[in-house]
mmCIF file of the N, C-alpha and C atoms, coordinates in Angstrom:
data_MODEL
# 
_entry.id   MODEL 
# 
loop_
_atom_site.group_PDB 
_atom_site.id 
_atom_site.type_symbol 
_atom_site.label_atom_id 
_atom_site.label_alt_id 
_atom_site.label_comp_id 
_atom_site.label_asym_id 
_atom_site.label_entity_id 
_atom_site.label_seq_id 
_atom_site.pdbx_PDB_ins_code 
_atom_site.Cartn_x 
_atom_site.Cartn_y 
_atom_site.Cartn_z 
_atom_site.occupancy 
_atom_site.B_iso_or_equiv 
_atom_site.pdbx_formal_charge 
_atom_site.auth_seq_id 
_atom_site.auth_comp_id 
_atom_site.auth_asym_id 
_atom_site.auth_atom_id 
_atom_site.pdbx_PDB_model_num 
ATOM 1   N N  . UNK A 1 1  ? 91.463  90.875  106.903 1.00 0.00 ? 1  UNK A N  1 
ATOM 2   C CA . UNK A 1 1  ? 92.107  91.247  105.678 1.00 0.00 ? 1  UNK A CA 1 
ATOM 3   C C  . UNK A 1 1  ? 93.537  90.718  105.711 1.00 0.00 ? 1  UNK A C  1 
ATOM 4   N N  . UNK A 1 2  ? 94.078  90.395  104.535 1.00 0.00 ? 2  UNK A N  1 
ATOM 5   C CA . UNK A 1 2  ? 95.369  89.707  104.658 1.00 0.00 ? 2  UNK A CA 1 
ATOM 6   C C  . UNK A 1 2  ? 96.428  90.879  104.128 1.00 0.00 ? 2  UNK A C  1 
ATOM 7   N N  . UNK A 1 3  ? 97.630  90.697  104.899 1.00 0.00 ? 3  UNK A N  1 
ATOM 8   C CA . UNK A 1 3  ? 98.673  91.501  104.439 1.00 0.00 ? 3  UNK A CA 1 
ATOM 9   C C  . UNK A 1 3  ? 99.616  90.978  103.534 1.00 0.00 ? 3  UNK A C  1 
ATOM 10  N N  . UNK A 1 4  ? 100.374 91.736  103.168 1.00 0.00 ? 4  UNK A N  1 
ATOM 11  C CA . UNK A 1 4  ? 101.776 91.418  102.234 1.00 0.00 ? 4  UNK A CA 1 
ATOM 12  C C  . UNK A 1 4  ? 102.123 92.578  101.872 1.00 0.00 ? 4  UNK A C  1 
ATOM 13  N N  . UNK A 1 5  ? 103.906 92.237  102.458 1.00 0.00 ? 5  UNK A N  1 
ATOM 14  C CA . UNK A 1 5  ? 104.855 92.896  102.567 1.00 0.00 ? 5  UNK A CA 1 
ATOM 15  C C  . UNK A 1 5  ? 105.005 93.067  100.588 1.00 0.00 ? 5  UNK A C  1 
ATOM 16  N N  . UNK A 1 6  ? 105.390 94.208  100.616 1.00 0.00 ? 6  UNK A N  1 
ATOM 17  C CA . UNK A 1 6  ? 105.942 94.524  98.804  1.00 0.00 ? 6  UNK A CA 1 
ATOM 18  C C  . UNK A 1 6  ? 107.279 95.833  99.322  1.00 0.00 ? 6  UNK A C  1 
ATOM 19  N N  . UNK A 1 7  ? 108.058 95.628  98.436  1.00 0.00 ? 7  UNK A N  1 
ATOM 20  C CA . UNK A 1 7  ? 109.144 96.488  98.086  1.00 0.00 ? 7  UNK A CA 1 
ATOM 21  C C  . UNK A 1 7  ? 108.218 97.728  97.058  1.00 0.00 ? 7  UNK A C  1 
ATOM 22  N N  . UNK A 1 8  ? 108.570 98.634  97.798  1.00 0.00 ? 8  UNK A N  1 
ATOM 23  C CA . UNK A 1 8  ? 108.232 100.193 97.086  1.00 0.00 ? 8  UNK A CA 1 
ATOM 24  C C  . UNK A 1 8  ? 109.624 101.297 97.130  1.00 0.00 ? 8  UNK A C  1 
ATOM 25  N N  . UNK A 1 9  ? 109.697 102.036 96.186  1.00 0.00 ? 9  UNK A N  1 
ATOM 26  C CA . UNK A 1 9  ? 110.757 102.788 95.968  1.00 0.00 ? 9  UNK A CA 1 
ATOM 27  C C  . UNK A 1 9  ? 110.526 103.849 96.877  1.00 0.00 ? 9  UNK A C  1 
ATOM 28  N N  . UNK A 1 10 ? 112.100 104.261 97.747  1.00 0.00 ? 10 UNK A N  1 
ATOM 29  C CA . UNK A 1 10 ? 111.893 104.920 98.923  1.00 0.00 ? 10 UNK A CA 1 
ATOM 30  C C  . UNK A 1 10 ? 111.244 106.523 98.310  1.00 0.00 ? 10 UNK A C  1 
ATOM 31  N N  . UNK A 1 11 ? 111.523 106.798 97.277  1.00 0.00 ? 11 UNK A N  1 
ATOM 32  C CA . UNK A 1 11 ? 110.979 108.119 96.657  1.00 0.00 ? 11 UNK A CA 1 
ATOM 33  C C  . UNK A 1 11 ? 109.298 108.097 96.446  1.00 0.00 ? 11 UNK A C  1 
ATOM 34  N N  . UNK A 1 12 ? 108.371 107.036 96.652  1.00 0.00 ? 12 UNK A N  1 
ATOM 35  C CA . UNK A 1 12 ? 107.374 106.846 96.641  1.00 0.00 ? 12 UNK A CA 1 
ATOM 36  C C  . UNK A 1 12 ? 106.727 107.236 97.932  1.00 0.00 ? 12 UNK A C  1 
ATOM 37  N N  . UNK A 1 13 ? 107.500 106.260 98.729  1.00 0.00 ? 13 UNK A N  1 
ATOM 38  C CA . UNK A 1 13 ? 107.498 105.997 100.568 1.00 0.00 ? 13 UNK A CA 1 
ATOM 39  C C  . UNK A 1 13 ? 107.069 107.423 100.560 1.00 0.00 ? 13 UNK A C  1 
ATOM 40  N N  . UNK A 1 14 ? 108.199 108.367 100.521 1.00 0.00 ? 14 UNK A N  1 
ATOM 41  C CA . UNK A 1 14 ? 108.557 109.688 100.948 1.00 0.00 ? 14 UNK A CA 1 
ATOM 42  C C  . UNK A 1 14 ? 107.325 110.729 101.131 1.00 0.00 ? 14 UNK A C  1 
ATOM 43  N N  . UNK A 1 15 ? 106.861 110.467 99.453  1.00 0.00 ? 15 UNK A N  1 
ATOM 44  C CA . UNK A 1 15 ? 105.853 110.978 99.084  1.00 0.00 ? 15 UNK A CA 1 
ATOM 45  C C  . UNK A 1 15 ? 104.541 110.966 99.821  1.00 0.00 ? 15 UNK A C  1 
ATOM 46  N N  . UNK A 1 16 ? 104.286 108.974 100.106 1.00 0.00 ? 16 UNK A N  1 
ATOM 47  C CA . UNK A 1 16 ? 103.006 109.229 101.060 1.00 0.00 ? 16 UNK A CA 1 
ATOM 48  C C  . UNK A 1 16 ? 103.226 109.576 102.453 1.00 0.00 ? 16 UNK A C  1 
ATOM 49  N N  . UNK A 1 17 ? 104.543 109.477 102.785 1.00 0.00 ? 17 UNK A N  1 
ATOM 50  C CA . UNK A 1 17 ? 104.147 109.784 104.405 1.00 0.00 ? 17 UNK A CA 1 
ATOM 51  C C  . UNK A 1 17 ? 104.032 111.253 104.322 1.00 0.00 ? 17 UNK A C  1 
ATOM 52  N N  . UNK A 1 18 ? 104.482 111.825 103.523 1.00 0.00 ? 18 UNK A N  1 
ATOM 53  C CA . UNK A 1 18 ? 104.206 113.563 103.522 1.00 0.00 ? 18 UNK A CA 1 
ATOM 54  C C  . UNK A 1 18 ? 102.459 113.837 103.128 1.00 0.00 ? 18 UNK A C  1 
ATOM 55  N N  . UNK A 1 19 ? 101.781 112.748 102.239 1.00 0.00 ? 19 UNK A N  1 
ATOM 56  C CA . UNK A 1 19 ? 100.955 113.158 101.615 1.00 0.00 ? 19 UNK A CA 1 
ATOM 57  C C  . UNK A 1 19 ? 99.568  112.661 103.043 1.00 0.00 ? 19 UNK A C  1 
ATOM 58  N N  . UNK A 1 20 ? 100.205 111.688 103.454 1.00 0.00 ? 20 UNK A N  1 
ATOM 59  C CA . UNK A 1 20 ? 99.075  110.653 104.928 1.00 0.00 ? 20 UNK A CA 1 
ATOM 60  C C  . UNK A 1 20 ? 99.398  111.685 106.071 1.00 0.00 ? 20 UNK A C  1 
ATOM 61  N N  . UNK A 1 21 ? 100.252 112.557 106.070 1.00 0.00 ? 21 UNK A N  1 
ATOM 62  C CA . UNK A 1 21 ? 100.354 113.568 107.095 1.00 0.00 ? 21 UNK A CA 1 
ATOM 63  C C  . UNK A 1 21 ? 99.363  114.745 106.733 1.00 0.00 ? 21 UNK A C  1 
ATOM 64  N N  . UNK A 1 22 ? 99.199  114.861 105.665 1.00 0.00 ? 22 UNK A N  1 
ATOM 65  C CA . UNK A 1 22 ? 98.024  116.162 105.064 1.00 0.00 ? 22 UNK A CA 1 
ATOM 66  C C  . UNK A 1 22 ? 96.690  115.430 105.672 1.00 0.00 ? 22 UNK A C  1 
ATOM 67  N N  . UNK A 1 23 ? 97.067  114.149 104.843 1.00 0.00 ? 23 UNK A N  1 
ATOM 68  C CA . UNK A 1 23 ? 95.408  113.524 105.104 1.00 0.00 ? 23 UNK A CA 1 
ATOM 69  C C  . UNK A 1 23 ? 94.546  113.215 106.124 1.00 0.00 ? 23 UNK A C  1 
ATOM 70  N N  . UNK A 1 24 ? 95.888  112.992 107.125 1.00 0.00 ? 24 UNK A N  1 
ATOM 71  C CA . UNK A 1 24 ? 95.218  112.172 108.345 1.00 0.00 ? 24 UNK A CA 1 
ATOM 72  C C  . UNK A 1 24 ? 95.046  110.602 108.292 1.00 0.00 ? 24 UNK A C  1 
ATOM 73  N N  . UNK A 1 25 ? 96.110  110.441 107.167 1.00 0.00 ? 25 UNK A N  1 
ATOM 74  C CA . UNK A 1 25 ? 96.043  109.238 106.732 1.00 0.00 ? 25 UNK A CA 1 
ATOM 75  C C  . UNK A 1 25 ? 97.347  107.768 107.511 1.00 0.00 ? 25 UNK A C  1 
ATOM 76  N N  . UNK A 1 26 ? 97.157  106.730 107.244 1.00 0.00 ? 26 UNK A N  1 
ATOM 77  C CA . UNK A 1 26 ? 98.655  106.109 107.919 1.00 0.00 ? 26 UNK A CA 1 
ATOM 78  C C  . UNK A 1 26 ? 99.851  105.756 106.142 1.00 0.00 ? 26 UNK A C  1 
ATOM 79  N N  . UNK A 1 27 ? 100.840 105.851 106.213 1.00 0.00 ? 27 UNK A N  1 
ATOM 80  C CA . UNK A 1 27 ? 101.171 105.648 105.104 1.00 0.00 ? 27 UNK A CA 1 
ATOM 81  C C  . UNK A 1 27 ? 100.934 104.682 104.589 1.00 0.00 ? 27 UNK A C  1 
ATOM 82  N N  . UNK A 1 28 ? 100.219 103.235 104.892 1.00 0.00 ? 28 UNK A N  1 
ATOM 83  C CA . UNK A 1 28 ? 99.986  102.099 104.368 1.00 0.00 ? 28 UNK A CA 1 
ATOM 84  C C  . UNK A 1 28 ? 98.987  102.799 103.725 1.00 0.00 ? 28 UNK A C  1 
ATOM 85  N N  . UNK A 1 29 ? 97.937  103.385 104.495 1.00 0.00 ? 29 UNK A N  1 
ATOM 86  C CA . UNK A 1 29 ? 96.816  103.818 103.905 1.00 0.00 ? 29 UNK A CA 1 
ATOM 87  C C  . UNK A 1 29 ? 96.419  104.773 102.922 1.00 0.00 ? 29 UNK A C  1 
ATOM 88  N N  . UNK A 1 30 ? 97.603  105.167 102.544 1.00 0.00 ? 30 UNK A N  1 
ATOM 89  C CA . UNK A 1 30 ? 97.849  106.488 101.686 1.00 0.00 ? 30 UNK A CA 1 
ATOM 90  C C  . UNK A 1 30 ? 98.143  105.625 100.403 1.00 0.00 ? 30 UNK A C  1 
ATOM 91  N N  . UNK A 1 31 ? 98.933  104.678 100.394 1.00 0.00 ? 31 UNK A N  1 
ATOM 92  C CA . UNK A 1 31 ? 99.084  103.922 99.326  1.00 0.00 ? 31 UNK A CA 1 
ATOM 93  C C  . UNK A 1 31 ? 98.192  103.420 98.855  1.00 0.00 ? 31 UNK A C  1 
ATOM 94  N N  . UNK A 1 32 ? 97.175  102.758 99.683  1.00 0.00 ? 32 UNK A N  1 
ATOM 95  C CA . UNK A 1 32 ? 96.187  102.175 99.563  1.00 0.00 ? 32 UNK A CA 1 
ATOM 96  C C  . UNK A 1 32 ? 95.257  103.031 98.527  1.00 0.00 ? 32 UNK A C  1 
ATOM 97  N N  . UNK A 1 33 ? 94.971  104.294 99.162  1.00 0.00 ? 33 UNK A N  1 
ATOM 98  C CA . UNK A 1 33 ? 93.860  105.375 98.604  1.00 0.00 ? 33 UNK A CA 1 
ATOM 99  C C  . UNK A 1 33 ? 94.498  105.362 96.976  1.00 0.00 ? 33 UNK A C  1 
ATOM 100 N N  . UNK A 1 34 ? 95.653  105.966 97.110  1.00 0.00 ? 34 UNK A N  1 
ATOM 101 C CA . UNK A 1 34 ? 96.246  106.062 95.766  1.00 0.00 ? 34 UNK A CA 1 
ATOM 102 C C  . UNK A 1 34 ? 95.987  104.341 94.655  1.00 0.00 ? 34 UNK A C  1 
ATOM 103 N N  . UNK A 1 35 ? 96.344  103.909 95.269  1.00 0.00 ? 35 UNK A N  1 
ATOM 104 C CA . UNK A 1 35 ? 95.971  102.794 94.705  1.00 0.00 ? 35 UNK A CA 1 
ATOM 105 C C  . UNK A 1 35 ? 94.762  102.472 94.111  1.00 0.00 ? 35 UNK A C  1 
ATOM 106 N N  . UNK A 1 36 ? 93.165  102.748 94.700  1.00 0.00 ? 36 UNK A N  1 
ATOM 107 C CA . UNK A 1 36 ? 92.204  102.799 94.376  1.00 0.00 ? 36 UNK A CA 1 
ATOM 108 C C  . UNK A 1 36 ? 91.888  104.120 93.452  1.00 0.00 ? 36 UNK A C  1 
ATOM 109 N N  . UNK A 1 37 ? 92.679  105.153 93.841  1.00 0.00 ? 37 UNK A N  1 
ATOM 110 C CA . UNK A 1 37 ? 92.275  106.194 92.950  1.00 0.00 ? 37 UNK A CA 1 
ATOM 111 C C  . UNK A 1 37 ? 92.852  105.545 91.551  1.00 0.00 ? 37 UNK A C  1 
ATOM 112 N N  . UNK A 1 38 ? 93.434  105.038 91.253  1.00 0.00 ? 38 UNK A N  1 
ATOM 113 C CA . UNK A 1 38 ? 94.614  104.776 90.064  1.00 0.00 ? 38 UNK A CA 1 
ATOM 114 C C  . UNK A 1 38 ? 93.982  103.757 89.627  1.00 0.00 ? 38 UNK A C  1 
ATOM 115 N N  . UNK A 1 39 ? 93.001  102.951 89.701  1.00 0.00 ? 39 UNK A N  1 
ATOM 116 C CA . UNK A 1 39 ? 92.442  101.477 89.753  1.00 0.00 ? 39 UNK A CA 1 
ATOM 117 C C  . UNK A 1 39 ? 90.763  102.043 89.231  1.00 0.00 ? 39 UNK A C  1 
ATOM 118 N N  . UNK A 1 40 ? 90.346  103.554 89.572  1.00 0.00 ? 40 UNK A N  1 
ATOM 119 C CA . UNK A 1 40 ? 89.043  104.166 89.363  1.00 0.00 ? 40 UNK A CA 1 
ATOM 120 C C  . UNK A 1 40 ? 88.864  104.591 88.146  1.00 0.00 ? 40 UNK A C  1 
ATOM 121 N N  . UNK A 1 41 ? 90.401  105.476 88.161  1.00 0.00 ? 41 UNK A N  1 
ATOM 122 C CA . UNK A 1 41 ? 91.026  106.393 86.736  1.00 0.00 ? 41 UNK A CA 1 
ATOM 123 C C  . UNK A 1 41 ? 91.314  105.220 85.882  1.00 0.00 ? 41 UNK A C  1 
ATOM 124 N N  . UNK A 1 42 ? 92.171  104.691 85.741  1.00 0.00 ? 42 UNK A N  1 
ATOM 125 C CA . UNK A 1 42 ? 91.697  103.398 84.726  1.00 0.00 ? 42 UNK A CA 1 
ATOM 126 C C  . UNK A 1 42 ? 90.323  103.039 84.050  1.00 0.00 ? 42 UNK A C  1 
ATOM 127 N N  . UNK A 1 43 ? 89.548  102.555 85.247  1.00 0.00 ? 43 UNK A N  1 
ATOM 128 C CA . UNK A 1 43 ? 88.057  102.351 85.108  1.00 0.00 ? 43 UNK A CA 1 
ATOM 129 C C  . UNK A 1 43 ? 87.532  102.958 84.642  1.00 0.00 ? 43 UNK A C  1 
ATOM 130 N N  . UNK A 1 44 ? 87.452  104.388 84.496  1.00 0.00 ? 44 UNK A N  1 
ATOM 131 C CA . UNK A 1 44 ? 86.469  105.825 84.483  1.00 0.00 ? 44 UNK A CA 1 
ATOM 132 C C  . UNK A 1 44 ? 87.646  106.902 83.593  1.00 0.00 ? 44 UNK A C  1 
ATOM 133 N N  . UNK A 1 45 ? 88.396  106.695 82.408  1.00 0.00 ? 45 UNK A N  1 
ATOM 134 C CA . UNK A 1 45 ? 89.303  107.741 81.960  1.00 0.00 ? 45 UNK A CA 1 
ATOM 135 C C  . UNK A 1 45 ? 88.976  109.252 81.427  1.00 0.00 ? 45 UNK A C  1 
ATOM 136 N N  . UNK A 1 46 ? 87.619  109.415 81.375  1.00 0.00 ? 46 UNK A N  1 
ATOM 137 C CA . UNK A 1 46 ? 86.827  110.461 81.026  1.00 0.00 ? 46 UNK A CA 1 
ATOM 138 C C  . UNK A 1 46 ? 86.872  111.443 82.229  1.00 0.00 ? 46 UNK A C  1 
ATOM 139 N N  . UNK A 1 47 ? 86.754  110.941 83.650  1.00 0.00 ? 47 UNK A N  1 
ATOM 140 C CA . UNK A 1 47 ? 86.243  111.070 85.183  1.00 0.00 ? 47 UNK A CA 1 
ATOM 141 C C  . UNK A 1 47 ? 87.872  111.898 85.370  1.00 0.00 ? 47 UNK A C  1 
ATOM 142 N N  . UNK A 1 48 ? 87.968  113.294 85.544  1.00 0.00 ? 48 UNK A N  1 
ATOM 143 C CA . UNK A 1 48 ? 89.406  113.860 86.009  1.00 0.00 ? 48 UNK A CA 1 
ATOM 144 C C  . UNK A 1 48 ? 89.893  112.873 87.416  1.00 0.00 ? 48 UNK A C  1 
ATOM 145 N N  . UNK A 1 49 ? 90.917  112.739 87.758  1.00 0.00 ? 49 UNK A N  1 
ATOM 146 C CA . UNK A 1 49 ? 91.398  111.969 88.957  1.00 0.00 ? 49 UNK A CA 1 
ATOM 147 C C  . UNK A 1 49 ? 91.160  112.678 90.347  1.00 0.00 ? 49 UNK A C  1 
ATOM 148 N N  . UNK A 1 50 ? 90.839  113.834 90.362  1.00 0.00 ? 50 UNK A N  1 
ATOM 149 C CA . UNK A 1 50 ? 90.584  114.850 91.147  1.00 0.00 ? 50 UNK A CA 1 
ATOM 150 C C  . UNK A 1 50 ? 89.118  114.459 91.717  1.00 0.00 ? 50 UNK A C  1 
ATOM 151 N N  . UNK A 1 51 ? 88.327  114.051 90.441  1.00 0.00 ? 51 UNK A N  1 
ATOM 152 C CA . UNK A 1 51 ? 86.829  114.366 91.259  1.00 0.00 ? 51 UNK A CA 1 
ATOM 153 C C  . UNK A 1 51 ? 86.711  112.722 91.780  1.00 0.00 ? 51 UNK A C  1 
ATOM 154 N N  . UNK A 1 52 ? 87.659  111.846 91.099  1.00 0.00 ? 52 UNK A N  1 
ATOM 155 C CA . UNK A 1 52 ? 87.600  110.498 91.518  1.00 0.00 ? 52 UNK A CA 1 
ATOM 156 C C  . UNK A 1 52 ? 88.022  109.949 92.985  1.00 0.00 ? 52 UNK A C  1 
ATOM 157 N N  . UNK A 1 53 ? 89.386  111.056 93.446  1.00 0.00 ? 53 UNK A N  1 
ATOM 158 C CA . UNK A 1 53 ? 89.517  111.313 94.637  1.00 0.00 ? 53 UNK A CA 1 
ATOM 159 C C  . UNK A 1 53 ? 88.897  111.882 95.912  1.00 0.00 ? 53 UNK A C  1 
ATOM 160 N N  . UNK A 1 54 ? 88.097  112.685 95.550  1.00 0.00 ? 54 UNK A N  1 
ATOM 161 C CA . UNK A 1 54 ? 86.995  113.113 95.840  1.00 0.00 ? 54 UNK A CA 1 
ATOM 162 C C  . UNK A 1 54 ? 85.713  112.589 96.502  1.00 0.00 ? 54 UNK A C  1 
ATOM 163 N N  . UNK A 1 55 ? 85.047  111.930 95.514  1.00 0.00 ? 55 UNK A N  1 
ATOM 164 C CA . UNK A 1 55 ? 84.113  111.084 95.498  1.00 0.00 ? 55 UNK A CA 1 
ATOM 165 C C  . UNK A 1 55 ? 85.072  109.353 96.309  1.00 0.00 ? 55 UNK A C  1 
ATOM 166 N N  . UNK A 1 56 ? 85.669  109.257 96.404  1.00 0.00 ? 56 UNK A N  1 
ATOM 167 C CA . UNK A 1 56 ? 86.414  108.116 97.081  1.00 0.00 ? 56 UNK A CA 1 
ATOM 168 C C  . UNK A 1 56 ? 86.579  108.968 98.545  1.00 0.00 ? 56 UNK A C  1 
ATOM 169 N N  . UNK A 1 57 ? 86.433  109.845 99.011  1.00 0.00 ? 57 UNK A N  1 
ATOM 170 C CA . UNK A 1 57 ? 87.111  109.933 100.556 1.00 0.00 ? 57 UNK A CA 1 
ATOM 171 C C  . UNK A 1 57 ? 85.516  110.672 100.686 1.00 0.00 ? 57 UNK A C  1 
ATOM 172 N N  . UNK A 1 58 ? 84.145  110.888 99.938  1.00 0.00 ? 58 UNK A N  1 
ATOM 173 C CA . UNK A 1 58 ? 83.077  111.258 100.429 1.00 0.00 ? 58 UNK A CA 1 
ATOM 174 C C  . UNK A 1 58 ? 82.595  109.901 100.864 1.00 0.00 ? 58 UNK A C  1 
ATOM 175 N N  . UNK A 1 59 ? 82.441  108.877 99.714  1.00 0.00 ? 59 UNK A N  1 
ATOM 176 C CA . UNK A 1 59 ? 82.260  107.474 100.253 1.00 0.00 ? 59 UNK A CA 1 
ATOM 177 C C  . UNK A 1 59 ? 82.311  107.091 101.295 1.00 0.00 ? 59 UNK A C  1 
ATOM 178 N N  . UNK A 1 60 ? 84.254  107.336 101.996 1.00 0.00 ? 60 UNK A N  1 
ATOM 179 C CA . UNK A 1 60 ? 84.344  106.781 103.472 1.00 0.00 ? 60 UNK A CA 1 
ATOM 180 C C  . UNK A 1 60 ? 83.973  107.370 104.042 1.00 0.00 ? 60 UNK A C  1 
ATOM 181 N N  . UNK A 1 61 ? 83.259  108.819 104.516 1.00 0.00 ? 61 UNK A N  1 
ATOM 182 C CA . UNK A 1 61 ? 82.868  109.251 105.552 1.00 0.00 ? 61 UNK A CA 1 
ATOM 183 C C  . UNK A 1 61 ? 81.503  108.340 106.068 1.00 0.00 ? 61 UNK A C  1 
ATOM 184 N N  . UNK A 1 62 ? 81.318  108.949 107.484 1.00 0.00 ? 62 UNK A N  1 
ATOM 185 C CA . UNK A 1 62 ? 79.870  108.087 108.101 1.00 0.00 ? 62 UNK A CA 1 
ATOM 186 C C  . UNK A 1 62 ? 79.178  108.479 107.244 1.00 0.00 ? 62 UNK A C  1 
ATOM 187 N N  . UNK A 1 63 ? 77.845  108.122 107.396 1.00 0.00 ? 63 UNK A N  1 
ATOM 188 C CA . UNK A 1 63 ? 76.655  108.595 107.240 1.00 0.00 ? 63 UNK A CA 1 
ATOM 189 C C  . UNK A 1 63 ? 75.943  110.103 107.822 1.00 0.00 ? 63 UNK A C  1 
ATOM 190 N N  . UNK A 1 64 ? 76.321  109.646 109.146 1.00 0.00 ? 64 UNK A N  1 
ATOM 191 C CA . UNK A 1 64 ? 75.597  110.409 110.008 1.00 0.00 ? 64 UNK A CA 1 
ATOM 192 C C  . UNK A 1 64 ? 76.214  111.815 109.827 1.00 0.00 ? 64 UNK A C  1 
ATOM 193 N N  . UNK A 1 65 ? 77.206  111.933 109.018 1.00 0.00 ? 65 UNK A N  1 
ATOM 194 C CA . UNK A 1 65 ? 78.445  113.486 109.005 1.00 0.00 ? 65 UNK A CA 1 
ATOM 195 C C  . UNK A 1 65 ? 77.339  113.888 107.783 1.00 0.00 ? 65 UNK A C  1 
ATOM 196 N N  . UNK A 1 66 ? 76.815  113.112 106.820 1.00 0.00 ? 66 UNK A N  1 
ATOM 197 C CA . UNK A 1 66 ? 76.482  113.765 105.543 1.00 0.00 ? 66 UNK A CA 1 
ATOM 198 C C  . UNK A 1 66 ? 75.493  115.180 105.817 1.00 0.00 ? 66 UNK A C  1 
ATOM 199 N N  . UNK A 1 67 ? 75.091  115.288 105.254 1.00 0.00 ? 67 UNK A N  1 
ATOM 200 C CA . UNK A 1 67 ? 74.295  116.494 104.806 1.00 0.00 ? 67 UNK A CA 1 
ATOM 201 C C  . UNK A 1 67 ? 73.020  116.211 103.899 1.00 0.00 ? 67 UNK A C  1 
ATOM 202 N N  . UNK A 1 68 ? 71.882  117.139 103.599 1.00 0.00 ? 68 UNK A N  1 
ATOM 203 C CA . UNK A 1 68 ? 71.283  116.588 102.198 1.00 0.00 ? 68 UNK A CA 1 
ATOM 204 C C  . UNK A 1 68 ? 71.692  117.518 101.557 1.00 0.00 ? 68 UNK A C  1 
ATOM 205 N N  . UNK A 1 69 ? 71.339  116.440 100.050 1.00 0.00 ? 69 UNK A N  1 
ATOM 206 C CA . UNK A 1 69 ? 71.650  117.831 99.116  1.00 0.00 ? 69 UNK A CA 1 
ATOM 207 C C  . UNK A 1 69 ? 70.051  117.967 98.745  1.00 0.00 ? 69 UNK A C  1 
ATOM 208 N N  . UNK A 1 70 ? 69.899  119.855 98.574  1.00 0.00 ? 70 UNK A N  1 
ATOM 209 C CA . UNK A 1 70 ? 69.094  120.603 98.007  1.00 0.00 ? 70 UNK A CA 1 
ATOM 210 C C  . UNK A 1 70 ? 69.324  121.419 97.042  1.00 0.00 ? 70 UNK A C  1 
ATOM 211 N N  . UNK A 1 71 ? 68.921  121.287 96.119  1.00 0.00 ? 71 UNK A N  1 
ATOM 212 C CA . UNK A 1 71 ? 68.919  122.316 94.810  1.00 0.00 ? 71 UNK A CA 1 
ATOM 213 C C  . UNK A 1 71 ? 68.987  123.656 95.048  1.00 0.00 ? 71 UNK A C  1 
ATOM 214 N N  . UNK A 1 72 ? 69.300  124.146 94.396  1.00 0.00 ? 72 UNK A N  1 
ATOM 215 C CA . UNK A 1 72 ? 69.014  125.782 94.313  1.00 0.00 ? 72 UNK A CA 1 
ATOM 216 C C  . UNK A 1 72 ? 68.001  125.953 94.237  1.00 0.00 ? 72 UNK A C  1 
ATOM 217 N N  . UNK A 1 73 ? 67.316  125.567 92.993  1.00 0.00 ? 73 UNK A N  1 
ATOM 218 C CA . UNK A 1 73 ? 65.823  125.500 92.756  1.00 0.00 ? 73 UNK A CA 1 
ATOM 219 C C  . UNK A 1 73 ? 64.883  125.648 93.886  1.00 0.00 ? 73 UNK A C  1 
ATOM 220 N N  . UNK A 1 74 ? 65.388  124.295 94.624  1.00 0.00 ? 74 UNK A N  1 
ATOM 221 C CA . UNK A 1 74 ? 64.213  123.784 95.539  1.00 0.00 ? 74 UNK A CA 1 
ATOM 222 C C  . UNK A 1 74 ? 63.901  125.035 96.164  1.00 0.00 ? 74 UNK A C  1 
ATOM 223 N N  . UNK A 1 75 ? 65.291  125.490 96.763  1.00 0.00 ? 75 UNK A N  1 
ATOM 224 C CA . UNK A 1 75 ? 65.363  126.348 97.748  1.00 0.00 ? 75 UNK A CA 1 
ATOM 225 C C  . UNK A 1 75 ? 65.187  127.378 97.948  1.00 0.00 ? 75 UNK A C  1 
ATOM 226 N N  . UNK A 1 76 ? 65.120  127.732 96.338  1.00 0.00 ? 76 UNK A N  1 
ATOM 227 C CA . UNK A 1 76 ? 64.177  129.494 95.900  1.00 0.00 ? 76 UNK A CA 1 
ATOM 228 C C  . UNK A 1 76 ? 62.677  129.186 95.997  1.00 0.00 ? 76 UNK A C  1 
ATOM 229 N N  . UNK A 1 77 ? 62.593  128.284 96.262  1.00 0.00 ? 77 UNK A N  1 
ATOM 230 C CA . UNK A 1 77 ? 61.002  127.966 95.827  1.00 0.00 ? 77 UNK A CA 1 
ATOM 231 C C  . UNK A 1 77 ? 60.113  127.722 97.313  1.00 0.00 ? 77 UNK A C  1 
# 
């Protein structure tokens, strides 16, 4: 993957390294996420940014962490 350096406003900076410290995230990578969330919400303006965030950090998990999903239904039954 290729890099490049960009100028970001230090009040931005601030923000993700506080926000990549919640996440477990690196602050490049916090930008990054935000970035794709903001790039989804565009894409999808109906889609709250919440569940778009969401559904973006279920994505990256393994596989092997998932779960299935079962209905309620199924499961009374």
């Amino acid at each position: 993957m290729a890099t490049l350096s960009v100028r970001l406003d230090e009040e931005l900076v601030c923000a993700a390294r506080a926000a990549a410290k919640a996440e477990l995230r690196t602050v490049q990578g916090q930008v990054e996420f935000w970035a794709k969330v903001g790039r989804a919400a565009l894409d999808n303006p109906d889609l709250p940014a919440s569940f778009i965030a969401e559904s973006l950090m279920s994505m990256a998990e393994p596989r092997a962490d998932s779960t299935p999903f079962i209905a309620r239904s199924a499961a009374v039954a």
